[in-house]
LOVOKE-156121 format. One record per residue (C-alpha): residue number from 1; residue in three letters; z, y, x. Coordinates in nm, 2 decimals. Each point is the difference from the previous one (the first is absolute). Layout:
N
[NUM, ala, [Z, Y, X]] ...
This chain:
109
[1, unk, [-26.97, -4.98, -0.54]] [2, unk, [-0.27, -0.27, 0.02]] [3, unk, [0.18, -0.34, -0.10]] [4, unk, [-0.26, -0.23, 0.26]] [5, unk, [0.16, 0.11, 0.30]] [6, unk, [0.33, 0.14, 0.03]] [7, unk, [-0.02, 0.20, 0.36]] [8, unk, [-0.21, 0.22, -0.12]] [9, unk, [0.12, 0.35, -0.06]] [10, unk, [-0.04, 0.22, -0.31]] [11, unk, [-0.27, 0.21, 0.21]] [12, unk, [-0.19, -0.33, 0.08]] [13, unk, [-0.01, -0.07, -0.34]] [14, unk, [-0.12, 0.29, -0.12]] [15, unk, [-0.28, 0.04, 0.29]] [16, unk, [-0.13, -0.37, -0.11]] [17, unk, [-0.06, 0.09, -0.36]] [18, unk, [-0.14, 0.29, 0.08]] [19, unk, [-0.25, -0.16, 0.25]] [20, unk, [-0.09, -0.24, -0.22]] [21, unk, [-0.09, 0.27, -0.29]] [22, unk, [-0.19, 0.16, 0.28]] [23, unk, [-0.22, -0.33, 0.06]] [24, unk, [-0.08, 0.00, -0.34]] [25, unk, [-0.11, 0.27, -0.06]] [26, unk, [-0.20, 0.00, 0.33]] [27, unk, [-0.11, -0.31, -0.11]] [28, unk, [-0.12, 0.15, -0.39]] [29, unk, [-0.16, 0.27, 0.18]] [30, unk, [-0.25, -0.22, 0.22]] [31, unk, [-0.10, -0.27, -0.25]] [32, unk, [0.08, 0.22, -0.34]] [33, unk, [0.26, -0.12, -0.27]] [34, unk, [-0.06, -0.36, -0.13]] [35, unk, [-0.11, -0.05, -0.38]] [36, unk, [0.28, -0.08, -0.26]] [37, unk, [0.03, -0.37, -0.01]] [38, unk, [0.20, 0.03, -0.36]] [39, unk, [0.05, 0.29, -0.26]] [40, unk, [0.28, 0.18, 0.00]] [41, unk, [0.18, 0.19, -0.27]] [42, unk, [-0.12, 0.31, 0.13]] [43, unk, [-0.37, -0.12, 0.01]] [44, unk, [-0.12, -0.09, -0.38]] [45, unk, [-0.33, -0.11, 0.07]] [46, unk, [-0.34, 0.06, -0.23]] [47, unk, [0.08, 0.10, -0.36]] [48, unk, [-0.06, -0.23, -0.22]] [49, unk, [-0.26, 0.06, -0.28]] [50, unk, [-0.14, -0.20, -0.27]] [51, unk, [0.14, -0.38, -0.11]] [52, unk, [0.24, -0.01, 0.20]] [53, unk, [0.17, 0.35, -0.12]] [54, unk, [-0.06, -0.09, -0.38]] [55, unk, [0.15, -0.39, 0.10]] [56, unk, [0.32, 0.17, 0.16]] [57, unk, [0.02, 0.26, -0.30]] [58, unk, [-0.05, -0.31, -0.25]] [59, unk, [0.29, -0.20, 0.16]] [60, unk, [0.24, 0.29, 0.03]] [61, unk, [-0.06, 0.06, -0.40]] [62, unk, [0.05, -0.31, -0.09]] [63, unk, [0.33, -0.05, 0.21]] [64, unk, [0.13, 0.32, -0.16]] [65, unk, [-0.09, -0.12, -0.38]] [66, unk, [0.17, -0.35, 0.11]] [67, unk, [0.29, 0.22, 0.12]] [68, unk, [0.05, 0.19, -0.30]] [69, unk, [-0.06, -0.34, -0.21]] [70, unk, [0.30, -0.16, 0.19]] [71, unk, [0.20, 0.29, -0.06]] [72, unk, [-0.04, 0.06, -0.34]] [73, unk, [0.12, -0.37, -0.06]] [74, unk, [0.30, 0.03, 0.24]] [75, unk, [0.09, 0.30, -0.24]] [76, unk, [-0.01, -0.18, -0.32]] [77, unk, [0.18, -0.30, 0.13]] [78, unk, [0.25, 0.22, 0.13]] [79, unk, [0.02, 0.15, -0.34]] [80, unk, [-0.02, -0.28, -0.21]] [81, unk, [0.31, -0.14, 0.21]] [82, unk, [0.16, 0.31, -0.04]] [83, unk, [-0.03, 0.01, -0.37]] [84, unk, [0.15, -0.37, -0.03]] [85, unk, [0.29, 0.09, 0.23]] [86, unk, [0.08, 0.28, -0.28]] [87, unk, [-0.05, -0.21, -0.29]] [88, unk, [0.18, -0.30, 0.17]] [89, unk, [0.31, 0.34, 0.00]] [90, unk, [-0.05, 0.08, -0.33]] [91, unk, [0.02, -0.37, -0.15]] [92, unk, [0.21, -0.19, 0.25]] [93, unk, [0.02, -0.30, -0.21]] [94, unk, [-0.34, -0.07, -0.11]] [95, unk, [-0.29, -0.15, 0.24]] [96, unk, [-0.22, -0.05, -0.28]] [97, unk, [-0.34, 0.05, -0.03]] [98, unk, [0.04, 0.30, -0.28]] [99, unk, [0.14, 0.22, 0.23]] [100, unk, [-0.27, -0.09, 0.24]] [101, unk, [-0.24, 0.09, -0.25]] [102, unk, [0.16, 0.35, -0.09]] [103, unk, [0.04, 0.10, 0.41]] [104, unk, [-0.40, -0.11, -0.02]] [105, unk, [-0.03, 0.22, -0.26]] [106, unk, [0.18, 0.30, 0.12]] [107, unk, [-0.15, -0.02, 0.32]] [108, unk, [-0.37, 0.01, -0.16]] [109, unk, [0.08, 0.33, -0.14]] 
């Protein structure tokens, strides 16, 4: 049911919408469809060629290699903190530096 006026029936309703569908397209079919004021998702638009393409392709290389960069040193932080957790268990009473240098040690190989 339309919400704008509530005496109108079901059947109203559903003659309105249909009538105004009907104008429309009357309408379209007189003075033709209008041109697209934005792009859509379904409308991509020239392909792209030269600079730009080899810019875009650039950019997306270089996030990736800064990706993998970050990565690779989350990993070995994660590591290096998992290697002094299981030193700190295997010598619970020193916090020296020697053990440090042996969990450094063990982790390099």
């Amino acid at each position: 049911m339309d919400t704008a006026d509530p005496k109108l029936s079901s059947e109203k309703v559903k003659k309105r919408n249909l009538d105004r569908v009907r104008h429309l397209m009357q309408e379209a079919e007189r003075n033709g469809l209008p041109g697209r004021t934005e792009p859509t998702s379904r409308y991509r638009g020239p392909k792209q060629t030269g600079e730009s393409v080899v810019a875009k392709k650039k950019r997306k290389n270089a996030n990736r290699r800064k990706n993998v960069d970050q990565r690779k040193n989350r990993l070995e932080c994660i590591a290096r903190l998992c290697v002094w957790y299981i030193m700190s268990l295997d010598f619970p009473g020193s916090w020296n530096s020697e053990a440090d240098e042996e969990a450094e040690r063990k982790f390099k190989e």
